[in-house]
Every structure is written in structure tokens, then in C-alpha cells.
N, C-alpha and C positions, 0 to 999 in steps of 0.2 A: 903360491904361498904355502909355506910349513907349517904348522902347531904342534903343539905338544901338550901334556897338560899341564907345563908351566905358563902357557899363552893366556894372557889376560882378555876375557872381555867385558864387556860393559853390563851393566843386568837390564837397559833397554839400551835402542839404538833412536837417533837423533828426531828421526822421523817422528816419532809417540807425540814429541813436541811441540810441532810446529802446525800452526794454523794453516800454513800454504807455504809451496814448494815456488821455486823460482825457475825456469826453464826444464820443468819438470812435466809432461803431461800425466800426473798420475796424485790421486789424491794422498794427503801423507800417509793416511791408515793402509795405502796400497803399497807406496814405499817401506813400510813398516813393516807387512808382509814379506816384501820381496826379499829384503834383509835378513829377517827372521830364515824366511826358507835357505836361502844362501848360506846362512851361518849353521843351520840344521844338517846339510847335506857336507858341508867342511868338516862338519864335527863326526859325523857318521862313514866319511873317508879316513880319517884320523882313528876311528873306534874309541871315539871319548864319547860314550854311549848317554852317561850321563848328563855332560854340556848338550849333545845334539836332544835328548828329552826336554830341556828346562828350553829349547829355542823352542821346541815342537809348539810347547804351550805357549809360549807369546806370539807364535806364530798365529795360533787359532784366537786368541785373545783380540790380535790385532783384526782376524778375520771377522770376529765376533763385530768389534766397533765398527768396521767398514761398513757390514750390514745396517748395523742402525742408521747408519748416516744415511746410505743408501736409501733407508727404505724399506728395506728385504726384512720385516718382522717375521718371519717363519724359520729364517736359516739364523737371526738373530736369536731366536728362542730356543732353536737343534743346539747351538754353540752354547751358550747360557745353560741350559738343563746337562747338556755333557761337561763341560767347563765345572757343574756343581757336581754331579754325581759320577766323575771319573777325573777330573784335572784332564778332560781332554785325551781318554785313553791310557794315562800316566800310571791310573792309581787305584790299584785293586784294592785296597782299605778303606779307600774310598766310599768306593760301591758296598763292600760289607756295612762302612759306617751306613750310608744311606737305606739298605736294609735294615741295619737294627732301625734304625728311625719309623721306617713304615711299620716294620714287627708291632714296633712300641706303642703310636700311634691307631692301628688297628683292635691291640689289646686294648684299650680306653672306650676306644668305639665299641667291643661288640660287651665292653664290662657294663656302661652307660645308657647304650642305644639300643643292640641289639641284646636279642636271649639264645640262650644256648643249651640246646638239651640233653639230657645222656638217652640213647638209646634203652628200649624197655629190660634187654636181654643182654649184662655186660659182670656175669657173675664169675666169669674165667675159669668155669670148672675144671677147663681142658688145658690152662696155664702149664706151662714148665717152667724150670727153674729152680736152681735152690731158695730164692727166697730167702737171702742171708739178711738184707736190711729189710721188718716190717715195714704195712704201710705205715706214713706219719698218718697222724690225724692231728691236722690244722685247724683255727679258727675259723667263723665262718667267714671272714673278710678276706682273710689272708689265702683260703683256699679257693674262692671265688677268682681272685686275683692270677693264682698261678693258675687255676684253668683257661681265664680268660686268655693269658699267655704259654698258656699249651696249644688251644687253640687255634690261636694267632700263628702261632712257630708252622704247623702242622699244614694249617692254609697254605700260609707262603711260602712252603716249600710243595706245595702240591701232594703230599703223602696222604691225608685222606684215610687215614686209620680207621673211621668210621664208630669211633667209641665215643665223640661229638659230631653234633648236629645243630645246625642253625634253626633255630624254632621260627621264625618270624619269616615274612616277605625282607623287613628292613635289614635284617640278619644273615640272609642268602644275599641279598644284594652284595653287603658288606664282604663277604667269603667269594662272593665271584670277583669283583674288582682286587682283592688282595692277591687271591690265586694269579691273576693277569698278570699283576705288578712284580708278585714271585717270578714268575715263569721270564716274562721279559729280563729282571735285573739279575739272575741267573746265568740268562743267556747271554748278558752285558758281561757278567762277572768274569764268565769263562774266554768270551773277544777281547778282553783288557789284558787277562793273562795271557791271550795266543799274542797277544800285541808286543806285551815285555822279551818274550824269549826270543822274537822276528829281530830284535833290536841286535 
């Protein structure tokens, strides 16, 4: 078989639909894979990089449901948690979007829950710079806010400036689980994009 990229496919294949196969030993959601993968490795012979992406994902989708069926709740949950925060390797925005979410999400927590302290000693005598924009001096909601999400940014990228501090036990908690979640979706961010350029 030849394609090109005027070749037509379907946006699922027959199998997604069927309650049971007929002289089939294979449940549909495995036919459904197998199709998938076959239309993946066509497409990626051809260098329609694109088509063989968009199979990649129904491919794992399908894999995703087989699991449930199965049984298999842990590779059910790998596929679902990648499936949302990557389209399954597809989608480095993805992942950006899913860190802004935790950024965000964490700002709340440590604005709410946790307390945050400035160090005794943060008077920058020893600062460079021109110093062309003063400081603002914000309200005191609005600057509580953007610290909370100074913070937040600062954790989850692991940089640790040192010019905050989590005051609380509930507050370090919060800074150690963010850092994690930094470090891991980072490390996700940068496999996504070695994943696109492989393509």
C-alpha cells in the first residue's frame, strides 16, 4: 500500500465500536490498538509525521481502555495522567499548561495555608545594576499575592533564591512536594520535546 497526504483516513477505526469481534481472538480495544499501531508505522514510513502523531494517540487511548477492561488500574492511571498532561508525549504545551496549573494552584496554598518569611538580612547593599525601573510599592493584597507567586515560580523551578522562606512545618511540606512536582514535570517537559524532534 502507498499514501500520500492526500490518502484519507478515518479519525477512529471500526474496532472502538464493537462490543465483540467475530472470529477474532482478541478483545476490540486490542484490535483497536493493533490498527492504530499499523496505521502509526504506515504513516511514519510515508513521513506524514503528523497522521502517524494523531494515530500515536489513539493508539494509547485504546491502550488506556483495554487496561480498564482488563483490570490493569495502574497502567490505566500511567495512560490517563500522560493522556492529560502530555496528549501521550504529543504535547509540550501541554505540560507548560499543566505547570502553570500547579504554579497556580500552589500560589493559593502557600497564600491560604501556608506562611512565608523573608529572611532577617535582604537589604542588597551589595545589589548591581542600574536600577532603571524603582521598586513598585503595591497594596498590601496585591503584594502578598505576587510574592505568594514569586514563590511558587521559584520552588517549582528548584532555584531557591533564598530571599523566601517557608515559616511553617505545613509551608515546607508544601515547598517540598512543589519542588518534586517541578523537577519531575521538567524532566517530562524536556522527554516530550526529545520525543517531537525523534519524529
Amino acid at each position: 500500500m502507498r499514501i500520500d497526504s492526500d490518502t484519507e483516513f478515518g479519525d477512529s477505526c471500526v474496532y472502538e465500536d464493537l462490543d465483540e469481534l467475530d472470529d477474532w481472538d482478541a478483545t476490540p480495544t486490542e484490535a483497536a490498538v493493533w490498527t492504530y499501531r499499523r496505521l502509526q508505522d504506515l504513516h511514519e514510513k510515508y513521513a506524514l509525521t503528523e497522521r502517524a502523531r494523531h494515530y500515536h494517540v489513539k493508539k494509547k487511548e485504546s491502550q488506556k481502555r483495554h487496561n480498564r477492561e482488563e483490570g490493569n488500574y495502574l497502567q490505566y492511571a500511567i495512560h490517563a495522567v500522560n493522556g492529560v498532561a502530555s496528549e501521550h508525549g504529543e504535547s509540550p504545551w501541554r505540560v507548560v499548561g499543566v505547570s502553570t496549573v500547579v504554579i497556580a494552584i500552589w500560589s493559593v496554598l502557600y497564600l491560604l495555608l501556608g506562611k512565608i518569611r523573608v529572611p532577617t538580612d535582604t537589604s542588597g547593599t551589595d545589589a548591581i545594576g542600574l536600577g532603571l525601573f524603582p521598586s513598585l510599592s503595591l497594596p498590601s493584597p496585591v503584594a502578598e499575592i505576587a510574592t505568594s507567586v514569586y514563590f511558587s515560580v521559584v520552588t517549582f523551578t528548584t532555584l531557591g533564591y533564598g530571599d523566601l522562606q517557608p515559616a511553617t512545618g505545613f509551608a515546607q511540606a508544601l515547598a517540598t512536594v512543589e519542588s518534586f512536582l517541578g523537577a519531575l514535570l521538567m524532566a517530562y517537559l524536556v522527554f516530550v520535546l526529545g520525543r517531537r524532534t525523534n519524529w
